[in-house]
Gaussian input, Z-matrix of N, CA and C with variables (Angstrom, degrees):
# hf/3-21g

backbone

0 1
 N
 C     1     B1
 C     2     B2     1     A1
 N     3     B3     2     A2     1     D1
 C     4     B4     3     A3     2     D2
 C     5     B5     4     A4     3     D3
 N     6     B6     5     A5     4     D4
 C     7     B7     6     A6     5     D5
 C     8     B8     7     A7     6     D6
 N     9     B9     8     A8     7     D7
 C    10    B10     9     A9     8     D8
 C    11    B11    10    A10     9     D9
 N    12    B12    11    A11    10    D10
 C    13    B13    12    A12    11    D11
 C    14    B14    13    A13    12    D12
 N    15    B15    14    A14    13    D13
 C    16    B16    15    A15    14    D14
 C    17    B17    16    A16    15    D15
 N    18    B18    17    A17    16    D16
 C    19    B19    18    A18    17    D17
 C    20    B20    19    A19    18    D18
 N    21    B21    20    A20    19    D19
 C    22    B22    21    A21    20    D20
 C    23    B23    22    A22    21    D21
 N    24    B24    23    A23    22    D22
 C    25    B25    24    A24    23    D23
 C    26    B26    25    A25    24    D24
 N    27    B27    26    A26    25    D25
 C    28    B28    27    A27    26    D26
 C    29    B29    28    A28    27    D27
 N    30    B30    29    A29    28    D28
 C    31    B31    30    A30    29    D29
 C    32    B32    31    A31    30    D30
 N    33    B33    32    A32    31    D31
 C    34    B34    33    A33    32    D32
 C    35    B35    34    A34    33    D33
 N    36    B36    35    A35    34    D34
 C    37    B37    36    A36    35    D35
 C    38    B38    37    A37    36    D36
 N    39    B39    38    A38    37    D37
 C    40    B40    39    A39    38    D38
 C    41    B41    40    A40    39    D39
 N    42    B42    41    A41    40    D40
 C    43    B43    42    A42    41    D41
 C    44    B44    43    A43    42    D42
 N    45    B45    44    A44    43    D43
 C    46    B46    45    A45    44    D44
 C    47    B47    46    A46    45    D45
 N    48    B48    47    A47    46    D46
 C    49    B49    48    A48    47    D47
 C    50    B50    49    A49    48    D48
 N    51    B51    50    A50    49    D49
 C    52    B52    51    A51    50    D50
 C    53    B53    52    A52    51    D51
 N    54    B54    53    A53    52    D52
 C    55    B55    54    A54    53    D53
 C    56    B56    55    A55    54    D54
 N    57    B57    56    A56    55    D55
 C    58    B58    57    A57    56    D56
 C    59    B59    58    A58    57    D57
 N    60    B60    59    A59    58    D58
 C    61    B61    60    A60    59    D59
 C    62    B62    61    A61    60    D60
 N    63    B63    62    A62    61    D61
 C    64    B64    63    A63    62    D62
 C    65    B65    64    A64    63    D63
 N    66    B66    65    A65    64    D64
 C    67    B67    66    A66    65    D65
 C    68    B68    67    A67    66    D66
 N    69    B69    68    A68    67    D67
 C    70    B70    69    A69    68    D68
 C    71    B71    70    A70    69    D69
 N    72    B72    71    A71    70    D70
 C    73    B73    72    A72    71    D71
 C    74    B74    73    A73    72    D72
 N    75    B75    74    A74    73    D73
 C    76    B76    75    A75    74    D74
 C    77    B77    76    A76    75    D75
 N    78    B78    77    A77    76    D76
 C    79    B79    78    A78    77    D77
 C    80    B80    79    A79    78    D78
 N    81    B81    80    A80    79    D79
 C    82    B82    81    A81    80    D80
 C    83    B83    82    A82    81    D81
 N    84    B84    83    A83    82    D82
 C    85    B85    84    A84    83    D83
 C    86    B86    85    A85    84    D84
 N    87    B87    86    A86    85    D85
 C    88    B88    87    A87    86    D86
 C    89    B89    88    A88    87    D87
 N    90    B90    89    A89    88    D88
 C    91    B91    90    A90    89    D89
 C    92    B92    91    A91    90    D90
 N    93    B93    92    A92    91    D91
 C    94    B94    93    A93    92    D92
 C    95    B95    94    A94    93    D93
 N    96    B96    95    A95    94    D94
 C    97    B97    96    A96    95    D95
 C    98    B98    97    A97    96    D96
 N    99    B99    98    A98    97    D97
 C   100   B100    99    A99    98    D98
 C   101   B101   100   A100    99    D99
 N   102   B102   101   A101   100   D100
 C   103   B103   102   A102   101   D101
 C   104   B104   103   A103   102   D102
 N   105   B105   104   A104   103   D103
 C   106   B106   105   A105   104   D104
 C   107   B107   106   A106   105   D105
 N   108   B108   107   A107   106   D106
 C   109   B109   108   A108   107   D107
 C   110   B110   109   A109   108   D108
 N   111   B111   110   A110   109   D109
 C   112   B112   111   A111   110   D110
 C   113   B113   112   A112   111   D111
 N   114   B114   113   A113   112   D112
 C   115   B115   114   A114   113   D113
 C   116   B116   115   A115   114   D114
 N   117   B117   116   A116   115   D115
 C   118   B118   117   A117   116   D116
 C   119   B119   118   A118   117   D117
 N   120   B120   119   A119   118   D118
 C   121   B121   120   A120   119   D119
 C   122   B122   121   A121   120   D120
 N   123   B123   122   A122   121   D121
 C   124   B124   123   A123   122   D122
 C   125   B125   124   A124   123   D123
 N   126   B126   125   A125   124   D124
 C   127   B127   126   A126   125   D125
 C   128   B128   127   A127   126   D126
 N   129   B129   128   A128   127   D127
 C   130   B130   129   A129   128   D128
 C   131   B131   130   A130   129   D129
 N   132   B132   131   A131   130   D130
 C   133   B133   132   A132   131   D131
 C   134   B134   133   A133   132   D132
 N   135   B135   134   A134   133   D133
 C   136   B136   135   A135   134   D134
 C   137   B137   136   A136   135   D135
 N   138   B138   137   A137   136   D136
 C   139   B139   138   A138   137   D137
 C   140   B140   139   A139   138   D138
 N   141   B141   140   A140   139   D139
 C   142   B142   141   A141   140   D140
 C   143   B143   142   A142   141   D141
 N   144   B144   143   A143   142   D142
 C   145   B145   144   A144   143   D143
 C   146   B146   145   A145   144   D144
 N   147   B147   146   A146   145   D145
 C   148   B148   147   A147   146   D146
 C   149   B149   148   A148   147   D147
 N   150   B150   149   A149   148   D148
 C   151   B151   150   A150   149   D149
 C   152   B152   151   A151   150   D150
 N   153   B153   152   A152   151   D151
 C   154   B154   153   A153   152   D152
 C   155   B155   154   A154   153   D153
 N   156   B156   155   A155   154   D154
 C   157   B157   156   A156   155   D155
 C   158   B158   157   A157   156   D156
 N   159   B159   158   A158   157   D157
 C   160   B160   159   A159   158   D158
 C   161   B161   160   A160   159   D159
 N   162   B162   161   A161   160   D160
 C   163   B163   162   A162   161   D161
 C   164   B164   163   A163   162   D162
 N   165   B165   164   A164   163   D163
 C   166   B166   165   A165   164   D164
 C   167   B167   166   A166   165   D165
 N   168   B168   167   A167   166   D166
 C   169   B169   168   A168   167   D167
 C   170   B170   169   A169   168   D168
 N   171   B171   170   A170   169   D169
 C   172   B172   171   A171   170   D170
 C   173   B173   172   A172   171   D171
 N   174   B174   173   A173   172   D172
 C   175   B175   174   A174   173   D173
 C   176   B176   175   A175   174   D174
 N   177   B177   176   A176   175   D175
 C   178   B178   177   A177   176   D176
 C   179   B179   178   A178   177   D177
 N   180   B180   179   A179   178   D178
 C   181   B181   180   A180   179   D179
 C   182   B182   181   A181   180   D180
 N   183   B183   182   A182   181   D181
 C   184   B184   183   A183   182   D182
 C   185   B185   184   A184   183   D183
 N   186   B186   185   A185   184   D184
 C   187   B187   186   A186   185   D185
 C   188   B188   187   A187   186   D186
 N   189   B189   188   A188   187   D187
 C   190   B190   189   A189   188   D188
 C   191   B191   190   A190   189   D189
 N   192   B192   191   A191   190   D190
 C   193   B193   192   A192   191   D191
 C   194   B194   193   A193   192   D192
 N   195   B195   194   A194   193   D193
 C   196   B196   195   A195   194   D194
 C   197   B197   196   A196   195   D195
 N   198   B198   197   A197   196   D196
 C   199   B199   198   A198   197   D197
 C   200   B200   199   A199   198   D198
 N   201   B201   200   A200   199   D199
 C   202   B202   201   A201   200   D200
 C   203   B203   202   A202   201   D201
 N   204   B204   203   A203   202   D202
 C   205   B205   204   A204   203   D203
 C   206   B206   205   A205   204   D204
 N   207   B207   206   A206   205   D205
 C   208   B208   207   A207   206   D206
 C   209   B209   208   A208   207   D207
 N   210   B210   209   A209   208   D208
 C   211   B211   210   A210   209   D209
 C   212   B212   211   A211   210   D210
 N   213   B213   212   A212   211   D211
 C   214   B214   213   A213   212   D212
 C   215   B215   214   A214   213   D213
 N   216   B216   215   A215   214   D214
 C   217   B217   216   A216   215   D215
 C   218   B218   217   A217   216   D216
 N   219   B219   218   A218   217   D217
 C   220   B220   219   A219   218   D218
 C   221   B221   220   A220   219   D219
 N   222   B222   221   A221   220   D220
 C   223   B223   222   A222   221   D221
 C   224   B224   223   A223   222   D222
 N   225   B225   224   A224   223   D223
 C   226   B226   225   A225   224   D224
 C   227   B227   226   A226   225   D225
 N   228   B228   227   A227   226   D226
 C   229   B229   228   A228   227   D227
 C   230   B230   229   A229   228   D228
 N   231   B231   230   A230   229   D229
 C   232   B232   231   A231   230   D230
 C   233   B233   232   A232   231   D231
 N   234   B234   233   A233   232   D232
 C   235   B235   234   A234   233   D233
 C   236   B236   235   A235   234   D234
 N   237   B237   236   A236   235   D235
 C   238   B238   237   A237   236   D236
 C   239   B239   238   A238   237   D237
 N   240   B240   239   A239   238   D238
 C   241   B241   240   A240   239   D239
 C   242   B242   241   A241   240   D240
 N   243   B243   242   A242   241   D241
 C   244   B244   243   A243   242   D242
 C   245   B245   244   A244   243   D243
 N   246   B246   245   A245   244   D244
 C   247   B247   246   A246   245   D245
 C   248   B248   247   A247   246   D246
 N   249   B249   248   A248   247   D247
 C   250   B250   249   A249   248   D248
 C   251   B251   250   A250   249   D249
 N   252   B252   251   A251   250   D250
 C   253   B253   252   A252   251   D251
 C   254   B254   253   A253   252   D252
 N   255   B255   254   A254   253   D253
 C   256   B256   255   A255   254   D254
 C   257   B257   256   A256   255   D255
 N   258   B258   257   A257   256   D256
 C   259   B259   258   A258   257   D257
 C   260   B260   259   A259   258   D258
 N   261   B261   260   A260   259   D259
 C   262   B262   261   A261   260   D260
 C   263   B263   262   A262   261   D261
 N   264   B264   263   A263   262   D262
 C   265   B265   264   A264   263   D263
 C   266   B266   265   A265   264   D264
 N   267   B267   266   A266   265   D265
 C   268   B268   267   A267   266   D266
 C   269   B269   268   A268   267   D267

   B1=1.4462
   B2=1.5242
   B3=1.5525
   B4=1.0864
   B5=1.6915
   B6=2.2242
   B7=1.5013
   B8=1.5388
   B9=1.6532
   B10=1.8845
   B11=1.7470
   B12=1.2710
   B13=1.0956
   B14=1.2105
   B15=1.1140
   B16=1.8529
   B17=1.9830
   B18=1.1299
   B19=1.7105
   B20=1.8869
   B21=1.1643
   B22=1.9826
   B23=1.3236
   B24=1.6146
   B25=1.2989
   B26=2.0751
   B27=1.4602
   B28=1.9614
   B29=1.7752
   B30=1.4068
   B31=1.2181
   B32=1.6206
   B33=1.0773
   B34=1.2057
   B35=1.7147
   B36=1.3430
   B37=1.0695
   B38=1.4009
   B39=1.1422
   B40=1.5850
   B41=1.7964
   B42=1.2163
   B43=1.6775
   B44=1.4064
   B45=1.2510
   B46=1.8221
   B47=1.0443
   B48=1.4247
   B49=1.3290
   B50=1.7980
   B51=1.0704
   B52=1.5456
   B53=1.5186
   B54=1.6666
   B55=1.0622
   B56=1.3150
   B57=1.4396
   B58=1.4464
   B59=1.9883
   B60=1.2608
   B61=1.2839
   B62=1.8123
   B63=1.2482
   B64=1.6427
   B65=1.5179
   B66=1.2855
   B67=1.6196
   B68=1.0797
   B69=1.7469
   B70=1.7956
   B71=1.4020
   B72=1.1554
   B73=1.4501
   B74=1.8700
   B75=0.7844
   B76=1.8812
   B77=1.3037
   B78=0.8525
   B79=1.6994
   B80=1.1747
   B81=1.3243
   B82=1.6827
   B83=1.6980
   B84=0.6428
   B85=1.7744
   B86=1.3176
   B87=1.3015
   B88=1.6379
   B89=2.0154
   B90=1.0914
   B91=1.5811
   B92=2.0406
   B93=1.2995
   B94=1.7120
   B95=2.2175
   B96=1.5958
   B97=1.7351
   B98=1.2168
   B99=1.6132
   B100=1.6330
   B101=1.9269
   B102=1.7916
   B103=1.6638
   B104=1.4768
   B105=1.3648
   B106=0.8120
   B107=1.6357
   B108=1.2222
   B109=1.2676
   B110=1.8647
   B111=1.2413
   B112=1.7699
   B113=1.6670
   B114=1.7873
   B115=1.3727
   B116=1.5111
   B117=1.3200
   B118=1.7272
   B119=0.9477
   B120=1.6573
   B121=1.0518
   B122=2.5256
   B123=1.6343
   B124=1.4354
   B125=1.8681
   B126=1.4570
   B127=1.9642
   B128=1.4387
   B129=1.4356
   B130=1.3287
   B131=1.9891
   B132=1.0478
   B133=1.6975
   B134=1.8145
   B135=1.2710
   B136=1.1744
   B137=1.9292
   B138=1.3687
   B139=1.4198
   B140=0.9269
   B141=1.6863
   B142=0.9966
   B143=2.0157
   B144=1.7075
   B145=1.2717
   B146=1.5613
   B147=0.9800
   B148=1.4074
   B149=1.6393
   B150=1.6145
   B151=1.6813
   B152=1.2802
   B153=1.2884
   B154=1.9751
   B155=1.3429
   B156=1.4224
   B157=1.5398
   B158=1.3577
   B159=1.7064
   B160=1.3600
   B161=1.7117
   B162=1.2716
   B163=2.0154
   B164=1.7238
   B165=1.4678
   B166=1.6779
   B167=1.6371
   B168=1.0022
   B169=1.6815
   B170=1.6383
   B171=1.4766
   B172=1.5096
   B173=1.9980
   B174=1.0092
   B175=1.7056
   B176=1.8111
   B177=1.3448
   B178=1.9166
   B179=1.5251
   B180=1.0658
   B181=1.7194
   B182=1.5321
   B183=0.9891
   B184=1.4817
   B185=1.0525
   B186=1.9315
   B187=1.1830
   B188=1.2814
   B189=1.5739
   B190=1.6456
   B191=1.5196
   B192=1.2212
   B193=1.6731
   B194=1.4671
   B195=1.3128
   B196=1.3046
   B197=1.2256
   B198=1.8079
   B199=1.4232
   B200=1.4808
   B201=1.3815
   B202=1.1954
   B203=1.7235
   B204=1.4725
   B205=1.5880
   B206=1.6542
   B207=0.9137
   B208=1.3410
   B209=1.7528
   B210=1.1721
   B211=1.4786
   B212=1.5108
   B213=1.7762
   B214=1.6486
   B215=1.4272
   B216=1.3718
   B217=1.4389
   B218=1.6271
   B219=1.2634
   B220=1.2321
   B221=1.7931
   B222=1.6747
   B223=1.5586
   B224=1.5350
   B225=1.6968
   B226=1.4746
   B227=1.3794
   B228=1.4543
   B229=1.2773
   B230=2.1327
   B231=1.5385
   B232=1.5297
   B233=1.4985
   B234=0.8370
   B235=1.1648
   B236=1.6496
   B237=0.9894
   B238=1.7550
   B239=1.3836
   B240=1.2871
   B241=1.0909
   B242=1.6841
   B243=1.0518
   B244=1.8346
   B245=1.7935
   B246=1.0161
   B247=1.7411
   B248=1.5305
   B249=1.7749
   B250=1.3683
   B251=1.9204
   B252=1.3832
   B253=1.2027
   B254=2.1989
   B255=1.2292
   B256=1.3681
   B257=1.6010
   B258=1.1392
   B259=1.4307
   B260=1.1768
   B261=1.6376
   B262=1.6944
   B263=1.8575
   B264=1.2048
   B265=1.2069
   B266=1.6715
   B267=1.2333
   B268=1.3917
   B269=1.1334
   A1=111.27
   A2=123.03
   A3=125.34
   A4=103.48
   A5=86.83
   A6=122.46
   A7=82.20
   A8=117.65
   A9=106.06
   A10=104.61
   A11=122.30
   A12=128.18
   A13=102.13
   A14=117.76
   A15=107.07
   A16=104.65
   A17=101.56
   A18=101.61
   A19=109.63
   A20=81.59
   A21=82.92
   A22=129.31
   A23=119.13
   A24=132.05
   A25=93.28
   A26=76.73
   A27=82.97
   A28=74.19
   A29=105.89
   A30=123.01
   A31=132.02
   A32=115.87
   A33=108.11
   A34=122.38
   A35=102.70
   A36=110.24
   A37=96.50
   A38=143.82
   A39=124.13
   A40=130.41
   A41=100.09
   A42=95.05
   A43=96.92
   A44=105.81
   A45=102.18
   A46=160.28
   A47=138.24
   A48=112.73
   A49=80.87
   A50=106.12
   A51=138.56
   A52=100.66
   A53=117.51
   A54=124.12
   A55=119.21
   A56=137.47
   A57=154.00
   A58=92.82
   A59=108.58
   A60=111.54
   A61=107.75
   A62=101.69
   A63=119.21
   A64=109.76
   A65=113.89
   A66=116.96
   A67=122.70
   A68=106.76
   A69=118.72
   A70=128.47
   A71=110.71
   A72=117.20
   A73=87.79
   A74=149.27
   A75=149.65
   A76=99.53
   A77=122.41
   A78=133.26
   A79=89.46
   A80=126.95
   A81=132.92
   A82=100.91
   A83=99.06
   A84=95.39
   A85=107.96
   A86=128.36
   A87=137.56
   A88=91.94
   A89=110.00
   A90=116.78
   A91=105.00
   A92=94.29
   A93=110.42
   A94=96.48
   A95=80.06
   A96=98.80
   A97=96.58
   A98=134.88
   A99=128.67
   A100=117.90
   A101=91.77
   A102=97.48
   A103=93.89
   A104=166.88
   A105=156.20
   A106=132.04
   A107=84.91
   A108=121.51
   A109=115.54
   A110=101.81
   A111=96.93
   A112=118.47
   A113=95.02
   A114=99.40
   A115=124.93
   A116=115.35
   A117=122.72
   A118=144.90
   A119=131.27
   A120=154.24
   A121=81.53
   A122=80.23
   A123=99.44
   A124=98.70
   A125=92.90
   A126=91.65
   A127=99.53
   A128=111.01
   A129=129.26
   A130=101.33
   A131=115.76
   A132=108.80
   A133=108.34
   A134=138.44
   A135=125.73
   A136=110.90
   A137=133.13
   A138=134.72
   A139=119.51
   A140=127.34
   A141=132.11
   A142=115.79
   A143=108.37
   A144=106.36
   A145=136.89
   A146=117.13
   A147=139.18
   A148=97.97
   A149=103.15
   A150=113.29
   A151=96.28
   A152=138.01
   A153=135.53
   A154=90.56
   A155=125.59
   A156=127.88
   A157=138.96
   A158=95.20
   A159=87.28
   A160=117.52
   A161=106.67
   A162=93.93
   A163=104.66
   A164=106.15
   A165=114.02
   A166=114.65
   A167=101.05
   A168=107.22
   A169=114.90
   A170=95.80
   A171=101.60
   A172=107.70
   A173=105.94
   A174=123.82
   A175=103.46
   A176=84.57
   A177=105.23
   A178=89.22
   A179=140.18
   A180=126.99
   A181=94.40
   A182=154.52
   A183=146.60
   A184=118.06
   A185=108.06
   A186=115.85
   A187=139.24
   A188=96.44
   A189=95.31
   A190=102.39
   A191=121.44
   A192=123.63
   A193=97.12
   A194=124.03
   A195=129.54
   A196=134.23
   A197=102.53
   A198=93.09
   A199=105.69
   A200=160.94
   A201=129.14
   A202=87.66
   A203=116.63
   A204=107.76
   A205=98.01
   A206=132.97
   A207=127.14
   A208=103.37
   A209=121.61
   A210=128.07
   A211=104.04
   A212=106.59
   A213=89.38
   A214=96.19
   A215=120.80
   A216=113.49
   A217=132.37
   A218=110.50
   A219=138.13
   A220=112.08
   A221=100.12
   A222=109.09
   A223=111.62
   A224=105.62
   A225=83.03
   A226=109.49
   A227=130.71
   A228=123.81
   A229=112.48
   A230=102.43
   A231=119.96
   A232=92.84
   A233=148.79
   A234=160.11
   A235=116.26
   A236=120.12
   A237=115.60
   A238=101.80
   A239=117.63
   A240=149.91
   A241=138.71
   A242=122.88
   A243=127.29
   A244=84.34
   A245=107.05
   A246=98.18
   A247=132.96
   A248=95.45
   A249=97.08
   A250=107.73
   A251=117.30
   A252=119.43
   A253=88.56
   A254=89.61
   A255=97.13
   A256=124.34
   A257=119.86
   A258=127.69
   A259=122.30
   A260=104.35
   A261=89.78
   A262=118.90
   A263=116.79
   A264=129.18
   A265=107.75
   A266=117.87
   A267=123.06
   A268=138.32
   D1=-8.90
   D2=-145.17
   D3=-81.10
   D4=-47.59
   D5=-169.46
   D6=-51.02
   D7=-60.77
   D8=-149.33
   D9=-47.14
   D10=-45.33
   D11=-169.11
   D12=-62.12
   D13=-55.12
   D14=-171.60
   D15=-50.89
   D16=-37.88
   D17=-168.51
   D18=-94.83
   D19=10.91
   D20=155.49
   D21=-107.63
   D22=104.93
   D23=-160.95
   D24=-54.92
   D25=158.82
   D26=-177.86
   D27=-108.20
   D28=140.25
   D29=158.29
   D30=-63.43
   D31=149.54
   D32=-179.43
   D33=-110.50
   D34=144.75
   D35=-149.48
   D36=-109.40
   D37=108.98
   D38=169.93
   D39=-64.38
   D40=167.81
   D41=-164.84
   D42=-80.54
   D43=152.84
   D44=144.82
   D45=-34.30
   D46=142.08
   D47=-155.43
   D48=-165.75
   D49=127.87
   D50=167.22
   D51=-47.82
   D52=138.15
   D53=162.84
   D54=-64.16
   D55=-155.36
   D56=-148.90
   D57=-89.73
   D58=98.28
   D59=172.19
   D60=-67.05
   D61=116.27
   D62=172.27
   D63=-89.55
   D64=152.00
   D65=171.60
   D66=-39.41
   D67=-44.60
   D68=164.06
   D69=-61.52
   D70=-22.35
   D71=179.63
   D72=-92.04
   D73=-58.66
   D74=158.66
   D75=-15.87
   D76=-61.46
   D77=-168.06
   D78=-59.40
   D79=-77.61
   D80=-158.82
   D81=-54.17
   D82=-30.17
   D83=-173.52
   D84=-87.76
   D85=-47.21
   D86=166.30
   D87=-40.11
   D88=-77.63
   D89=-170.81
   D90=-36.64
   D91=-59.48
   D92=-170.96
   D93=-40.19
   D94=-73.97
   D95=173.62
   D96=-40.20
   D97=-110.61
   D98=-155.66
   D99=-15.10
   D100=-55.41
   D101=-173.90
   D102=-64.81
   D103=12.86
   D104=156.40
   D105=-71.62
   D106=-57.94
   D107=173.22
   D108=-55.29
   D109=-48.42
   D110=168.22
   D111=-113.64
   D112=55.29
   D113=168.29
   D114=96.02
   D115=-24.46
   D116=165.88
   D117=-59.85
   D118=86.12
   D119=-160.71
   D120=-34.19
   D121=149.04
   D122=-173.30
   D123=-117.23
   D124=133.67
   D125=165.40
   D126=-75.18
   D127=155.80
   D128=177.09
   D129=-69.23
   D130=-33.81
   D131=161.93
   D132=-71.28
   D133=-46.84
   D134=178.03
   D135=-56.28
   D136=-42.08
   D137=169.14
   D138=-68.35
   D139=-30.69
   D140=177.32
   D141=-72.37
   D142=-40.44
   D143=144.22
   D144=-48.49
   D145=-46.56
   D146=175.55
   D147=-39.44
   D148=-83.29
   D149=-165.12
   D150=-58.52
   D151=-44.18
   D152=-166.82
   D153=-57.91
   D154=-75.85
   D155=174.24
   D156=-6.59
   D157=-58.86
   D158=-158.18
   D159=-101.28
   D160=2.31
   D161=164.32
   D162=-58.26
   D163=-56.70
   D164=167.01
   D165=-18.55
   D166=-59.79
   D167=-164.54
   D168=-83.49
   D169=-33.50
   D170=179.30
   D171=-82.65
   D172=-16.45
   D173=164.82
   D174=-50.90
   D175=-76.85
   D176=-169.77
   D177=-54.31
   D178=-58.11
   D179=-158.22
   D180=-78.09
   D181=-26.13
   D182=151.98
   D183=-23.39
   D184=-68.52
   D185=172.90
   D186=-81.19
   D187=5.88
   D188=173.44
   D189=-119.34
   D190=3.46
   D191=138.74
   D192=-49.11
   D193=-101.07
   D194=-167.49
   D195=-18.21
   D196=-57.22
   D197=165.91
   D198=-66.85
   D199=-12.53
   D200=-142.46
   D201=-110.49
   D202=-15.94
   D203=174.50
   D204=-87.86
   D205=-10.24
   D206=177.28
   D207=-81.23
   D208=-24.77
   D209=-173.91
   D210=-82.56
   D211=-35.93
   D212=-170.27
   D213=-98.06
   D214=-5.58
   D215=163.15
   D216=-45.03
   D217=-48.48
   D218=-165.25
   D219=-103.08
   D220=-26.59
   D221=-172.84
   D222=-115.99
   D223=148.33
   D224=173.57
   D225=-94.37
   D226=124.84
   D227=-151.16
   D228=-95.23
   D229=3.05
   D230=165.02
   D231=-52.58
   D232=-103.93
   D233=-164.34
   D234=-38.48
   D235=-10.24
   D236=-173.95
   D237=-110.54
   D238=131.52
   D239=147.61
   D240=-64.03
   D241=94.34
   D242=-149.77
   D243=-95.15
   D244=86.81
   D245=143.32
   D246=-75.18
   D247=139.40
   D248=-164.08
   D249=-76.83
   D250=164.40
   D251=-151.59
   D252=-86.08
   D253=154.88
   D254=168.21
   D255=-41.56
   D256=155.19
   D257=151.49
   D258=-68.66
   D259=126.41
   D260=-171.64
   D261=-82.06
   D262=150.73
   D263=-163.23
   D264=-57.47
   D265=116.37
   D266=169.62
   D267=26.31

């Protein structure tokens, strides 16, 4: 019985990963991060946001590096104008 056990793969489980990061949840983590940074003891929910967060965030800025060298690759980017995105509604 010993062998079966040795030759049964343990499944894999993937890590966690934070739901739909909102501007407010950005904010909270920007705030958590800064107070960190010059010395401010952190709640175990503010670090614990932090580490869930940030593969997420460091993901999205990857890919919006990429596309944005793929944009001035192909574009001449003198001429374009980046408007900033709306305010969100109330």
């Amino acid at each position: 019985m010993s062998a079966q056990l040795a030759q049964t793969p343990i499944p894999y489980i993937p890590h966690a990963r934070a739901g739909r990061i909102t501007d407010q949840v950005l904010d909270h983590i920007i705030r958590a991060a800064q107070a960190s940074q010059v010395g401010q003891t952190l709640t175990d929910a503010d670090a614990a946001l932090i580490l869930v967060t940030l593969p997420q965030l460091a993901e999205e800025l990857r890919q919006r590096r990429a596309a944005m060298d793929l944009i001035s690759d192909v574009t001449d980017l003198d001429n374009v104008l980046f408007m900033p995105s709306p305010a969100p509604a109330g």
